[in-house]
C-alpha positions as CSV (number, residue, x, y, z in Angstrom):
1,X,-22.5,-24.0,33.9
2,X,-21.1,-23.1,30.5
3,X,-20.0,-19.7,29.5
4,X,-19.0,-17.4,26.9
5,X,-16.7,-15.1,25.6
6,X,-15.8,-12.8,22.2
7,X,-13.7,-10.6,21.4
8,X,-12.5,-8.8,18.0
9,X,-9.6,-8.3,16.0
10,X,-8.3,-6.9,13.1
11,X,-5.9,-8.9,11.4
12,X,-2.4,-7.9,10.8
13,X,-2.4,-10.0,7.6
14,X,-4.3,-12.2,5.3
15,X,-5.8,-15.4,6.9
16,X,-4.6,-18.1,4.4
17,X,-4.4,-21.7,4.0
18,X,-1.7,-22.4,6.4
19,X,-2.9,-19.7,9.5
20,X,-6.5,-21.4,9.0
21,X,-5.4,-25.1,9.2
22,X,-3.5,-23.8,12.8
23,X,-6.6,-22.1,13.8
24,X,-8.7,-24.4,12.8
25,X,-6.4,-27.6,15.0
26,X,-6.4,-25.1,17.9
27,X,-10.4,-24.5,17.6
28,X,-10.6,-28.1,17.5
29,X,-8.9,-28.7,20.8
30,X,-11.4,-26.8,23.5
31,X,-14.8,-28.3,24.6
32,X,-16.3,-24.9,23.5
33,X,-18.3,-24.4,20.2
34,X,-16.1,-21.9,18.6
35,X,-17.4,-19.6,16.3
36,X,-15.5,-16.9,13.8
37,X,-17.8,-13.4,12.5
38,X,-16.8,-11.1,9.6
39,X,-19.7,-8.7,9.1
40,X,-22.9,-11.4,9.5
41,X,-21.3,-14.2,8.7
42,X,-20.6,-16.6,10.8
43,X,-18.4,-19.8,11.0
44,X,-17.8,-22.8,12.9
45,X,-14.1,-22.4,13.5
46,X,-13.3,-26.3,13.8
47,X,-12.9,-26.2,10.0
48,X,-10.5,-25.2,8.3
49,X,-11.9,-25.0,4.3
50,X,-14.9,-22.9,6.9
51,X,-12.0,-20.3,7.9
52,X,-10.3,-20.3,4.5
53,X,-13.9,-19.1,3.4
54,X,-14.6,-16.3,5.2
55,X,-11.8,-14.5,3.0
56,X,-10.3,-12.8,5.3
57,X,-7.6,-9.9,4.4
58,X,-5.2,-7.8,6.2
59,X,-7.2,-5.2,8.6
60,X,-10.2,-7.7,8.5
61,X,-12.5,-7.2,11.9
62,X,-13.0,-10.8,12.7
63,X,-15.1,-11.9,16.0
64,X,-14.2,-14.8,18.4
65,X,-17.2,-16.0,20.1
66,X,-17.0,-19.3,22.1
67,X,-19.7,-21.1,24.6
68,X,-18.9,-23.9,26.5
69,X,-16.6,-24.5,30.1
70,X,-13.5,-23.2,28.6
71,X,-14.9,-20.5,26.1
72,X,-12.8,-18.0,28.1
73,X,-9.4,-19.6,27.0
74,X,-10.7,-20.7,24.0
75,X,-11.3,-16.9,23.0
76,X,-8.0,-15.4,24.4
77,X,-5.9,-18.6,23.0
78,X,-7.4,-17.8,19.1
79,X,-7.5,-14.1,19.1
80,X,-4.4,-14.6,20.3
81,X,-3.4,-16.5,16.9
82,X,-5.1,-13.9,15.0
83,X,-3.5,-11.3,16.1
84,X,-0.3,-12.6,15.4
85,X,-1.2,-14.4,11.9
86,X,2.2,-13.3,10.4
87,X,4.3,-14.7,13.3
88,X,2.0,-18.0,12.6
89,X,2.6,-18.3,9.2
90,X,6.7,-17.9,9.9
91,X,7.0,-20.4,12.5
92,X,4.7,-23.2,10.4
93,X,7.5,-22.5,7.6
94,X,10.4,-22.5,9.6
């Protein structure tokens, strides 16, 4: 029986090129169809130029949604990453 999950968060920082090519590998890694919101759009979060796209900034409301056996995880492991977008972007540097 698949499930699913979502949960929002406002970003601490802007969700660049670097932050979106991690999200995007970790999306890639669950079973779950991932999905990222802003407003009414919507966006498969497997792909990174996808992410990029949605342009989002600091303070940014962005929705995790996720169906599939491990949606659960799959929401808590990327809003997760979101949250911390600046720690991220400082550890794929360092």
């Amino acid at each position: 029986m698949s499930q699913s999950s979502e949960r929002t968060v406002r970003l601490p920082a802007d969700l660049h090129a670097r932050p979106a090519g991690q999200l995007s590998m970790t999306a890639a890694g669950f079973k779950s169809k991932v999905t990222l919101a802003v407003g009414e759009r919507e966006i498969d979060a497997r792909s990174v130029l996808l992410v990029m796209g949605l342009g989002a900034t600091k303070d940014t409301e962005i929705t995790v949604r996720a169906e599939g056996d491990d949606a659960a995880e799959a929401v808590d492991t990327l809003s997760g990453m979101l949250e911390t977008v600046t720690a991220i972007d400082a550890a794929a540097s360092g």
